[in-house]
MDTraj code that builds the backbone (N, CA, C; nanometers):
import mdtraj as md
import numpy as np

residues = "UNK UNK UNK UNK UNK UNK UNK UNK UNK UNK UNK UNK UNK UNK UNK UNK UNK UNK UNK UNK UNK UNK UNK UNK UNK UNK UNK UNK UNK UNK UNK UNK UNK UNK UNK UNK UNK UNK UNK UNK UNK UNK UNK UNK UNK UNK UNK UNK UNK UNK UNK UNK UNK UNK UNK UNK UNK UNK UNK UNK UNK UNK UNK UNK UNK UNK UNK UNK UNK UNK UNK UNK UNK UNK UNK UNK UNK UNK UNK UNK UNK UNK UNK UNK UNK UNK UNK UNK UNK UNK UNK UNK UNK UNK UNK UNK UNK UNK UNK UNK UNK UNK UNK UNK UNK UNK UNK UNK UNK UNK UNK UNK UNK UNK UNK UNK UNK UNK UNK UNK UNK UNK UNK UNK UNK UNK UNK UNK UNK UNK UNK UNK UNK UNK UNK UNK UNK UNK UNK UNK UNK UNK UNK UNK UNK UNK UNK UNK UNK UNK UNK UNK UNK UNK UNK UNK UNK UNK UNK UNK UNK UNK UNK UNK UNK UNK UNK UNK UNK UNK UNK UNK UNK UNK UNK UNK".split()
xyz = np.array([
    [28.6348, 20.7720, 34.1925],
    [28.5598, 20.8933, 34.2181],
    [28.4160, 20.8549, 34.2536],
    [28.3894, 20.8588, 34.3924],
    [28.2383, 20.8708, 34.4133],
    [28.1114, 20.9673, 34.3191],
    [28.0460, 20.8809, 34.2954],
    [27.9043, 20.9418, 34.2280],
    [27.7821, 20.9753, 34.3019],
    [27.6852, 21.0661, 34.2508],
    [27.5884, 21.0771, 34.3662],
    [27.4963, 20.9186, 34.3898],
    [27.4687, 20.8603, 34.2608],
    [27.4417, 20.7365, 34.2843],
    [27.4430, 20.5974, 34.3685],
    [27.6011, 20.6574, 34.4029],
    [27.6866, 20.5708, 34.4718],
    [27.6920, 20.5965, 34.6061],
    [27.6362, 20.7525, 34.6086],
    [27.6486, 20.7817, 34.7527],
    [27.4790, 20.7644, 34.8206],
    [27.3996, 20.7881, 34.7476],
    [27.2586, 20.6974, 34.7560],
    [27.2138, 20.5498, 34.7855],
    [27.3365, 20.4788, 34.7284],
    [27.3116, 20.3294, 34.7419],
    [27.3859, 20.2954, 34.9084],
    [27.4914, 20.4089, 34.9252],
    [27.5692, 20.3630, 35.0381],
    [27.4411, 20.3975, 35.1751],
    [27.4039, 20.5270, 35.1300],
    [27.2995, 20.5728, 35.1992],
    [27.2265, 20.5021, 35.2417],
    [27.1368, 20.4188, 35.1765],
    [27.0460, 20.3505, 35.1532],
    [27.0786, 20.1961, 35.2465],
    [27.2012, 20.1486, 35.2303],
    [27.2476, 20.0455, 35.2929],
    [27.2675, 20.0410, 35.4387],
    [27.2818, 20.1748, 35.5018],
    [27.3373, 20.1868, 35.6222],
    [27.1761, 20.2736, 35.6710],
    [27.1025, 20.3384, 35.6281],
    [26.9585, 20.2824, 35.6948],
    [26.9021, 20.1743, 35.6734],
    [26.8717, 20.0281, 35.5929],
    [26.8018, 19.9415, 35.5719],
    [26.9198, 19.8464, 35.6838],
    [27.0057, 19.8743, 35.7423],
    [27.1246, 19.7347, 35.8127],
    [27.1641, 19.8386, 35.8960],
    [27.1156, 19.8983, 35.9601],
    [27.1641, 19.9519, 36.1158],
    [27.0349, 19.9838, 36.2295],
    [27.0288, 19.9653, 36.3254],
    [26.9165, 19.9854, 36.4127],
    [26.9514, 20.0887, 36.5179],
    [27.0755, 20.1376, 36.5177],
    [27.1027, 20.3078, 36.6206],
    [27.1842, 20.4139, 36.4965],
    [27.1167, 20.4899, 36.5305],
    [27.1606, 20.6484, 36.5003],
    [27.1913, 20.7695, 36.6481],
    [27.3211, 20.7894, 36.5571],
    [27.3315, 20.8944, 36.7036],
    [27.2518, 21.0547, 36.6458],
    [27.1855, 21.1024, 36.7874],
    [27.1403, 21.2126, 36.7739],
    [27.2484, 21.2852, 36.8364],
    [27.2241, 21.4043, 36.7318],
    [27.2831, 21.5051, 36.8029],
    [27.2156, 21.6584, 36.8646],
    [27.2068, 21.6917, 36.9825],
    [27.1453, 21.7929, 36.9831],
    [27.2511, 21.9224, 37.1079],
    [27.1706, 21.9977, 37.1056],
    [27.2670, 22.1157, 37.1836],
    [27.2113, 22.1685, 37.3362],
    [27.2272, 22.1826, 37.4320],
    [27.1667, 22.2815, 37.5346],
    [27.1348, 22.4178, 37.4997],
    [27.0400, 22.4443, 37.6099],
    [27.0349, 22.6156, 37.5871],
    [27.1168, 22.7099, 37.5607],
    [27.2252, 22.6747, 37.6592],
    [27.3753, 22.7373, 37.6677],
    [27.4853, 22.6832, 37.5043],
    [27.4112, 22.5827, 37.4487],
    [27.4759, 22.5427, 37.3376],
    [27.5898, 22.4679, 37.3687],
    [27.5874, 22.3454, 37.4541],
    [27.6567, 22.2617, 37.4601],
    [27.6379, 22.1522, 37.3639],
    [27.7370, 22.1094, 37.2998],
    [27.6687, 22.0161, 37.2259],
    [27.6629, 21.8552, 37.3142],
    [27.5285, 21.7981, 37.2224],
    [27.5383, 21.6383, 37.3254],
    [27.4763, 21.5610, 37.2578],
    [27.5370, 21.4504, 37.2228],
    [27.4951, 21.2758, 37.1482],
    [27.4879, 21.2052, 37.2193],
    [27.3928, 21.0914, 37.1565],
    [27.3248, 21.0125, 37.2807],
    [27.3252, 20.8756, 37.1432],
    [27.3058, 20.7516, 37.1403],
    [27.2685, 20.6762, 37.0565],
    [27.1484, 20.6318, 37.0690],
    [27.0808, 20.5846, 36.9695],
    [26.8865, 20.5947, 37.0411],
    [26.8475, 20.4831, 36.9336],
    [26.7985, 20.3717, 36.9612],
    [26.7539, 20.2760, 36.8777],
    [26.6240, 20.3696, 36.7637],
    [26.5999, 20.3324, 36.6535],
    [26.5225, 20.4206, 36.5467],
    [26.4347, 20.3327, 36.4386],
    [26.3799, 20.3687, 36.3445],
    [26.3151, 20.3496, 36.2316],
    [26.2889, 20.4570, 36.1467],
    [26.2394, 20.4545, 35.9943],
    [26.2637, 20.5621, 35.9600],
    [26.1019, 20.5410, 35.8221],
    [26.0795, 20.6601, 35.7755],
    [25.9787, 20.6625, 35.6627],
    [25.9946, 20.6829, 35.5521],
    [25.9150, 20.7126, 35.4861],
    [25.9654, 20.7474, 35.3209],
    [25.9106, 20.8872, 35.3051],
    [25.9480, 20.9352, 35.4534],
    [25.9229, 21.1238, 35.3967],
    [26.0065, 21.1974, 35.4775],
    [26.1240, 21.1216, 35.4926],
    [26.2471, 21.1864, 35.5796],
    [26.1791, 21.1831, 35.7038],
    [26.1378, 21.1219, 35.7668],
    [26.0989, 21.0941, 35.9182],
    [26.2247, 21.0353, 36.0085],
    [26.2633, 21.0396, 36.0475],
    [26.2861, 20.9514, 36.1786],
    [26.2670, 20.8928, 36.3177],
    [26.1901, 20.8100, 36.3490],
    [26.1591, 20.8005, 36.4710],
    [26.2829, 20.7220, 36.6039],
    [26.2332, 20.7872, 36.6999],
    [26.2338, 20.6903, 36.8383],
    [26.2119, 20.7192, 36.9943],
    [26.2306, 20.6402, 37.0995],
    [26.1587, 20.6884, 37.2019],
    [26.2428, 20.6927, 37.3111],
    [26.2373, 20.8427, 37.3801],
    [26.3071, 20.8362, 37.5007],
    [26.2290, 20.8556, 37.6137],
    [26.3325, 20.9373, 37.7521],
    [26.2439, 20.9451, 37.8633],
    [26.2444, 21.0827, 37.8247],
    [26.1142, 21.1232, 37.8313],
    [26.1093, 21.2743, 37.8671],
    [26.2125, 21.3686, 37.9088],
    [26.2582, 21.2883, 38.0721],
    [26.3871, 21.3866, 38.1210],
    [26.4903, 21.3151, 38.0840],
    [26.4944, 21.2877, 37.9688],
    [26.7043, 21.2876, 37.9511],
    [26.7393, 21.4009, 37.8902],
    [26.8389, 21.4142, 37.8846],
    [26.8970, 21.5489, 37.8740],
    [26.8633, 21.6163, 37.6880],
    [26.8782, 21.4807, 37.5916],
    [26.8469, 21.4941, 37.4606],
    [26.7209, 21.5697, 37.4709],
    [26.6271, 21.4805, 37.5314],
    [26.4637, 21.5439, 37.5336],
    [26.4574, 21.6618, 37.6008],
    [26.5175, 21.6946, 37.6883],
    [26.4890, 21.8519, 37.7405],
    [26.5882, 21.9663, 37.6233],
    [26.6549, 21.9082, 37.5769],
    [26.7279, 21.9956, 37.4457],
    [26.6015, 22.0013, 37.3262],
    [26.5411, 21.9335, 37.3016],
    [26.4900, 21.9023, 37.1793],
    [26.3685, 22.0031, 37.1852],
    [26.2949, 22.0227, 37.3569],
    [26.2124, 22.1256, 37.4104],
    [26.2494, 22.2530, 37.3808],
    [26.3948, 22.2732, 37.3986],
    [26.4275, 22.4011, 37.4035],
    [26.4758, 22.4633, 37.3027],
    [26.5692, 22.3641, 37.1586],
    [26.6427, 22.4042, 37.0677],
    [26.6021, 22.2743, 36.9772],
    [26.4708, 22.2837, 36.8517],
    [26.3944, 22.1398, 36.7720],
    [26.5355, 22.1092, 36.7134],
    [26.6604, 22.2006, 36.7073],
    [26.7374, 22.1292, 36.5664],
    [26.8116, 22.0639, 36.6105],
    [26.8373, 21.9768, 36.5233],
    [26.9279, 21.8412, 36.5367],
    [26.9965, 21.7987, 36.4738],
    [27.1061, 21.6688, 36.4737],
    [27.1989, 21.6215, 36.3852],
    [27.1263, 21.5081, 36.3748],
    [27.1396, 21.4178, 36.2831],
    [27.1696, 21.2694, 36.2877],
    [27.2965, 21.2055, 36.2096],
    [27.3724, 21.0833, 36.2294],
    [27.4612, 21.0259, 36.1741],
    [27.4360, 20.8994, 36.2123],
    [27.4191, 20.7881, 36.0681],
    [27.4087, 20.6854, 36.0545],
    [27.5315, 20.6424, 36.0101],
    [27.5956, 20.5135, 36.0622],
    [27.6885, 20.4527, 36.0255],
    [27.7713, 20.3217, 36.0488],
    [27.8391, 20.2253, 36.0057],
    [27.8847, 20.0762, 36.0659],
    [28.0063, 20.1097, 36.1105],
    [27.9744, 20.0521, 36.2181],
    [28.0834, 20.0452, 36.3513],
    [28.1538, 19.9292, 36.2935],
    [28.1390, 19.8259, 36.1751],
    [28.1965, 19.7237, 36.2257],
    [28.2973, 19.7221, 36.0799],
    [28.3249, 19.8538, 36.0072],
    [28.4067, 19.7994, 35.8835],
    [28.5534, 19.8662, 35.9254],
    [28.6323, 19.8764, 35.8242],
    [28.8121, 19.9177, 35.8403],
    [28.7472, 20.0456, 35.8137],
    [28.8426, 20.1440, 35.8751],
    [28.8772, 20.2501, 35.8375],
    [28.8593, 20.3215, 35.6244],
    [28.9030, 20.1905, 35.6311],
    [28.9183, 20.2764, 35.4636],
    [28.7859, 20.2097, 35.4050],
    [28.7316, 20.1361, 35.4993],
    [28.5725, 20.1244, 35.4283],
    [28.4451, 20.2296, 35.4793],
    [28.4972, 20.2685, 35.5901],
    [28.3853, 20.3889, 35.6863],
    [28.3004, 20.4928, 35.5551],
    [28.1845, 20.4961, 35.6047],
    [28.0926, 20.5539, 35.5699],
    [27.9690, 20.5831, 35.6565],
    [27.9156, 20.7104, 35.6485],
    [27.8156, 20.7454, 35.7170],
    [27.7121, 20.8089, 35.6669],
    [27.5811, 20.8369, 35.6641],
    [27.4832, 20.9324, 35.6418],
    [27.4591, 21.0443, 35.7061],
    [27.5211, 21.1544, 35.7384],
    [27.5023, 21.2676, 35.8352],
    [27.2948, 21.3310, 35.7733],
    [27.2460, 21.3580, 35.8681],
    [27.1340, 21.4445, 35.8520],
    [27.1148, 21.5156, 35.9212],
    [27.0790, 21.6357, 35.8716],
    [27.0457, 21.7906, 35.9620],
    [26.8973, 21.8427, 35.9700],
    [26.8171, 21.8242, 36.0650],
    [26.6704, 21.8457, 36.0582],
    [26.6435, 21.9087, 36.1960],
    [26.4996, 21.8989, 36.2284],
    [26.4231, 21.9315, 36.3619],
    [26.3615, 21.8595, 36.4191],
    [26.3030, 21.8306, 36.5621],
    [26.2696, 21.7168, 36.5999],
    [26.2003, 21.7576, 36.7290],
    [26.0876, 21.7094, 36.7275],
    [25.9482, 21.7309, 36.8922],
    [25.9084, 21.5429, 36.8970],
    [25.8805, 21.5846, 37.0493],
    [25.7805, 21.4945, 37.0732],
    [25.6550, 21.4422, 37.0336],
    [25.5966, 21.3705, 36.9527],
    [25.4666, 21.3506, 36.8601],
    [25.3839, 21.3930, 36.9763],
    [25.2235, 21.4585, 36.9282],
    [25.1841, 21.4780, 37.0323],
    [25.0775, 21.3383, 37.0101],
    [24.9952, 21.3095, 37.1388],
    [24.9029, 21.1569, 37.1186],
    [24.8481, 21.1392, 36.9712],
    [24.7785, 21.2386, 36.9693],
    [24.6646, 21.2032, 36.7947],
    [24.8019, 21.1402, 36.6834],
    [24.9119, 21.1601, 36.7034],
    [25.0305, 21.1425, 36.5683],
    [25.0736, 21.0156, 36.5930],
    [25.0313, 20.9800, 36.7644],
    [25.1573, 20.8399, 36.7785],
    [25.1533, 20.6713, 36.7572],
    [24.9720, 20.6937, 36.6781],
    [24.9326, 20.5353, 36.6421],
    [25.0024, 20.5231, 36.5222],
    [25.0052, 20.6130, 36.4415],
    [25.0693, 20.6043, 36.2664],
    [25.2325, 20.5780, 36.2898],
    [25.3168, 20.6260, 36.3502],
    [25.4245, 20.6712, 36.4141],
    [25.4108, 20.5527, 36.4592],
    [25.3959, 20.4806, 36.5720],
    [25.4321, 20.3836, 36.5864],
    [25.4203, 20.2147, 36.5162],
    [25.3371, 20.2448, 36.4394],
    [25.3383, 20.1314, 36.3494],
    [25.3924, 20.1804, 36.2472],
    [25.4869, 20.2561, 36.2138],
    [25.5989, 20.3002, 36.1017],
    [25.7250, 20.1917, 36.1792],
    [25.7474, 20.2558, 36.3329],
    [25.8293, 20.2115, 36.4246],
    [25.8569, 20.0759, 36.4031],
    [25.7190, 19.9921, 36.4671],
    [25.7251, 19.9003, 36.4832],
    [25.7539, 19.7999, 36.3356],
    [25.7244, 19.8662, 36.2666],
    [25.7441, 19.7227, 36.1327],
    [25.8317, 19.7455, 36.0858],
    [25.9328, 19.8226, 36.1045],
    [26.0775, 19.8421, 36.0552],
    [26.1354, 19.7718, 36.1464],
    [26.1205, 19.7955, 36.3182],
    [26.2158, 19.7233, 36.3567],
    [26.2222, 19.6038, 36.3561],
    [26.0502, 19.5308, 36.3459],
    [26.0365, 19.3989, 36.3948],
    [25.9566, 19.3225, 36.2429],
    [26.0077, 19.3143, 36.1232],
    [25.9238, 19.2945, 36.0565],
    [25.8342, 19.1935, 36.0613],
    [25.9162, 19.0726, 36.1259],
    [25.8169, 18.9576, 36.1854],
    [25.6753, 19.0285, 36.2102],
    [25.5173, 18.9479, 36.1730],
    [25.4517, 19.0179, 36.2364],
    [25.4654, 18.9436, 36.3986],
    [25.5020, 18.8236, 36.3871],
    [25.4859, 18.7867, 36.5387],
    [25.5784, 18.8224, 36.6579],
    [25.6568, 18.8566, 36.6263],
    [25.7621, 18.9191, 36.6634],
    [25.7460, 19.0564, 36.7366],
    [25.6570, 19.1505, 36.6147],
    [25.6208, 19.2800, 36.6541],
    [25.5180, 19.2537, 36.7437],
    [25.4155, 19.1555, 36.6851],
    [25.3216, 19.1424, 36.8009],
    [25.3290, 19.1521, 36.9680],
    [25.4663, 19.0632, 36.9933],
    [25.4946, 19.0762, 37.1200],
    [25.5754, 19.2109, 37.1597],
    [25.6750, 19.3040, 37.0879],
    [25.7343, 19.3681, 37.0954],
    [25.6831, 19.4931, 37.1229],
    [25.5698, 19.5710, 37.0425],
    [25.5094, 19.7094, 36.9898],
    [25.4405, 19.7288, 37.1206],
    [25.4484, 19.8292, 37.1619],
    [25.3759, 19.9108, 37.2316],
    [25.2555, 19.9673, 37.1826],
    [25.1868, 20.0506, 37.2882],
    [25.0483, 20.1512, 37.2629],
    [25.1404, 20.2670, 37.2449],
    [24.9820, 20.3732, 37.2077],
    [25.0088, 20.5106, 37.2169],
    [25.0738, 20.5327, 37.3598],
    [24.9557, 20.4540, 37.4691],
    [24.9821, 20.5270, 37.6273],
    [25.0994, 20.4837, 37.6736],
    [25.1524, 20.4242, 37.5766],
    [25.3541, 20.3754, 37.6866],
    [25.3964, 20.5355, 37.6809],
    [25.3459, 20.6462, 37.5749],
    [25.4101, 20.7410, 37.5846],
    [25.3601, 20.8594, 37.5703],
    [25.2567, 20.8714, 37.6677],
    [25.1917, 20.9846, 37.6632],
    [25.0987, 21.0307, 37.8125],
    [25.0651, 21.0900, 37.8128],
    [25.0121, 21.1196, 37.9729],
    [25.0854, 21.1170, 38.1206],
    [25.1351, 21.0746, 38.2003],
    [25.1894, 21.0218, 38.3205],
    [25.3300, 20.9347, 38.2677],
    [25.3859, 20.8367, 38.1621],
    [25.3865, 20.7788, 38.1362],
    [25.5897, 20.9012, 38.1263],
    [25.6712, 20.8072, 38.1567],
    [25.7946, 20.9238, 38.2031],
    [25.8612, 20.8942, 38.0282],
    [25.8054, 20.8475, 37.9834],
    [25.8485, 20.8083, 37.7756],
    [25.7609, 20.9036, 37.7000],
    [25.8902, 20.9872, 37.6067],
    [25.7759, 21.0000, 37.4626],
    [25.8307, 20.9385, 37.3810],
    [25.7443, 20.9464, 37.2669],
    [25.8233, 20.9155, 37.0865],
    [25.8205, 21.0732, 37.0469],
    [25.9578, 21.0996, 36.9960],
    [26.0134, 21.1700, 36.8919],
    [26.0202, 21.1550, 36.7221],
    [25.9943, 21.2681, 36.6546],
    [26.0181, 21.2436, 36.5426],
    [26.1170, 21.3573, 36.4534],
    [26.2026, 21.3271, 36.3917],
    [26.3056, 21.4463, 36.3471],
    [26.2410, 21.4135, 36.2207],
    [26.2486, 21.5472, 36.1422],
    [26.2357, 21.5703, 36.0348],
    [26.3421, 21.6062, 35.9474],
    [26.4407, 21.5252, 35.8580],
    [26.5372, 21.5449, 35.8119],
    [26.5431, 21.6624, 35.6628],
    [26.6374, 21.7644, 35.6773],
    [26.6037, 21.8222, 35.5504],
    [26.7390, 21.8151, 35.4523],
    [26.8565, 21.8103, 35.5302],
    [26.9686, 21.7865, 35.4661],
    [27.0239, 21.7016, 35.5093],
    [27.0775, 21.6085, 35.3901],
    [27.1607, 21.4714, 35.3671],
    [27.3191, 21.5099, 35.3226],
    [27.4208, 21.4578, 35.3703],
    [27.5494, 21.4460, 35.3251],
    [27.6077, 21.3516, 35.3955],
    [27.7358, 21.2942, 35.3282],
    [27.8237, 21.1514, 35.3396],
    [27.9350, 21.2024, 35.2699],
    [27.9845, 21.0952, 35.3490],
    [28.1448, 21.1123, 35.2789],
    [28.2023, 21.0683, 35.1224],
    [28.3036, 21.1349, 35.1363],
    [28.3306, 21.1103, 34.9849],
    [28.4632, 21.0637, 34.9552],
    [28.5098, 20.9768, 34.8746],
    [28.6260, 20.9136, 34.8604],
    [28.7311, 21.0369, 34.7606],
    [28.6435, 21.1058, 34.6849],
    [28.6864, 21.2258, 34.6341],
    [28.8185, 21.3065, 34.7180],
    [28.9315, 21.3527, 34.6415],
    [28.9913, 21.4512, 34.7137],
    [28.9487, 21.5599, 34.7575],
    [28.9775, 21.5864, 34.9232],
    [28.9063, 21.6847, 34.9732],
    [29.0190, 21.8642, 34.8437],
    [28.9522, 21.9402, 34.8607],
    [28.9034, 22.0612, 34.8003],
    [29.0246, 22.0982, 34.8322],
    [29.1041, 22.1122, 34.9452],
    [29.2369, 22.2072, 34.9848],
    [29.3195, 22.0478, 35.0273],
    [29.3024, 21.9857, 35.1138],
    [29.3631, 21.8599, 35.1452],
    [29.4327, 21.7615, 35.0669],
    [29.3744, 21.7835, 34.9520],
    [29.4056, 21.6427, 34.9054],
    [29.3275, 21.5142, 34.9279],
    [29.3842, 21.3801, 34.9352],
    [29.4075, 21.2509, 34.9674],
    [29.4240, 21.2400, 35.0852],
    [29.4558, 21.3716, 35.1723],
    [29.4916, 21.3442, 35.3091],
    [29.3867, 21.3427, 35.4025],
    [29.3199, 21.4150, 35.4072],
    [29.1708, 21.3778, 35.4756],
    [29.0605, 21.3677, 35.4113],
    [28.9538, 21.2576, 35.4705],
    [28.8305, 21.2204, 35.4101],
    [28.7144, 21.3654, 35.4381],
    [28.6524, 21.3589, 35.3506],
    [28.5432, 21.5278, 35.3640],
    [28.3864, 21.4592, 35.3264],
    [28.2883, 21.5496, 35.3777],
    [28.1795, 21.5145, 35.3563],
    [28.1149, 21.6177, 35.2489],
    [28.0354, 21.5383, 35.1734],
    [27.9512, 21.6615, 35.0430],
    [27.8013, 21.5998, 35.0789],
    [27.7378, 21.7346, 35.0175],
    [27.6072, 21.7138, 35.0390],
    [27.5821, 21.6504, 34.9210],
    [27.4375, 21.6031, 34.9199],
    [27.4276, 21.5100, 34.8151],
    [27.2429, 21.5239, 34.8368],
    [27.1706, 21.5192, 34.7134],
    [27.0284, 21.5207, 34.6925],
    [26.9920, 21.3154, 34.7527],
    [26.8832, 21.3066, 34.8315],
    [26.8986, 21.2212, 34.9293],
    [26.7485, 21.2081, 34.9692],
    [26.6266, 21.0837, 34.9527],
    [26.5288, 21.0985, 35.0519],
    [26.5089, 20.9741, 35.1153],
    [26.4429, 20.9431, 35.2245],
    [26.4183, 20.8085, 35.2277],
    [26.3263, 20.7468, 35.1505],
    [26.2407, 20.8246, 35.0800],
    [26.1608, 20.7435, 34.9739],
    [26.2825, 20.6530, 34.8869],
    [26.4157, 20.7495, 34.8328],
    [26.4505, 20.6905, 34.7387],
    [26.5174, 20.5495, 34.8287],
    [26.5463, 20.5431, 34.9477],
    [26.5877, 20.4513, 35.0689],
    [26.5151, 20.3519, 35.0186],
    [26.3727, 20.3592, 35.0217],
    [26.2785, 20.2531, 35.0716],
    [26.2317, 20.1390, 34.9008],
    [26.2812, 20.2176, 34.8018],
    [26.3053, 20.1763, 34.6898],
    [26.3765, 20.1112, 34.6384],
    [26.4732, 20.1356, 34.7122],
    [26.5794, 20.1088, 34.6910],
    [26.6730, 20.0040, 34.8183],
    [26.6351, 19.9399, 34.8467],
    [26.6688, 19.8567, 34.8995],
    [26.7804, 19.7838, 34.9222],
    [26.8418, 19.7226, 34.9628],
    [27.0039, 19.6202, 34.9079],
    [26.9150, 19.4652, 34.9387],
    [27.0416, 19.4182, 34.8581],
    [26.9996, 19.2997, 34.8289],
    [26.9098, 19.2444, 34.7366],
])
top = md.Topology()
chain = top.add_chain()
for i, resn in enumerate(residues, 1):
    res = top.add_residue(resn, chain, resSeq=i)
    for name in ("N", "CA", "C"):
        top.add_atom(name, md.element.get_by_symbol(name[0]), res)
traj = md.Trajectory(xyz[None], top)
């Protein structure tokens, strides 16, 4: 029987050891559409990353802020799968937000400092003329799956529960 504990630590593992999250967002017309988007994340339910202005995610995100996210390893069996689903809102930072924001970015992905050194961008890669912004979703609800029998199902299909969840407790909490 999964615990919330347990579903915190899994949590916790699959943001500190994955570098894409798929977004999910909708059209005007309410189509839905996922995209996978390289990321980093904060210890106040942030999530960052950067697209082009006109992809289709970013002109959704203009028109309709709410969003999905789902974190998860592509690379285990079936009966090991686990994911972090999050449900939040999400804009384009405007300039004054995107020096803090990007050095959140950058030292998650690249902790090397020399590494980041060569890697990190400016504010202006994404702002003015410049066909890139950075995004930031604001996550408010967390849920994952549960090894638990689903509610009417049984054993027969896997179900997701919500679960109390921040990235502070992420960043504390560490693996390894």
């Amino acid at each position: 029987m999964s615990t919330i504990p347990d579903l915190r630590t899994e949590a916790a593992r699959l943001l500190h050891t994955n570098r894409y999250l798929t977004l999910g967002t909708a059209t005007p017309g309410g189509a839905p559409w996922t995209v996978p988007v390289t990321f980093a994340w904060d210890d106040a339910d942030h999530f960052y990353w950067w697209s082009a202005s006109d992809a289709l995610h970013s002109r959704n995100i203009r028109a309709n802020p709410a969003v999905s996210l789902l974190v998860f390893d592509s690379q285990v069996s079936d009966a090991e799968a686990q994911a972090l689903y999050g449900e939040g809102t999400a804009h384009a930072l405007a300039p004054a937000d995107l020096a803090a924001a990007l050095a959140v970015f950058y030292a998650r992905r690249y902790p090397d400092p020399a590494v980041r050194a060569r890697k990190a961008r400016g504010p202006a890669e994404f702002q003015g003329d410049s066909p890139k912004r950075f995004y930031r979703a604001t996550v408010h609800a967390y849920s994952a799956l549960t090894p638990e029998p689903h509610p009417v199902h049984g054993s027969a299909v896997p179900h997701r529960v919500a679960f109390p969840f921040t990235t502070a407790w992420a960043k504390a909490h560490a693996p390894g």
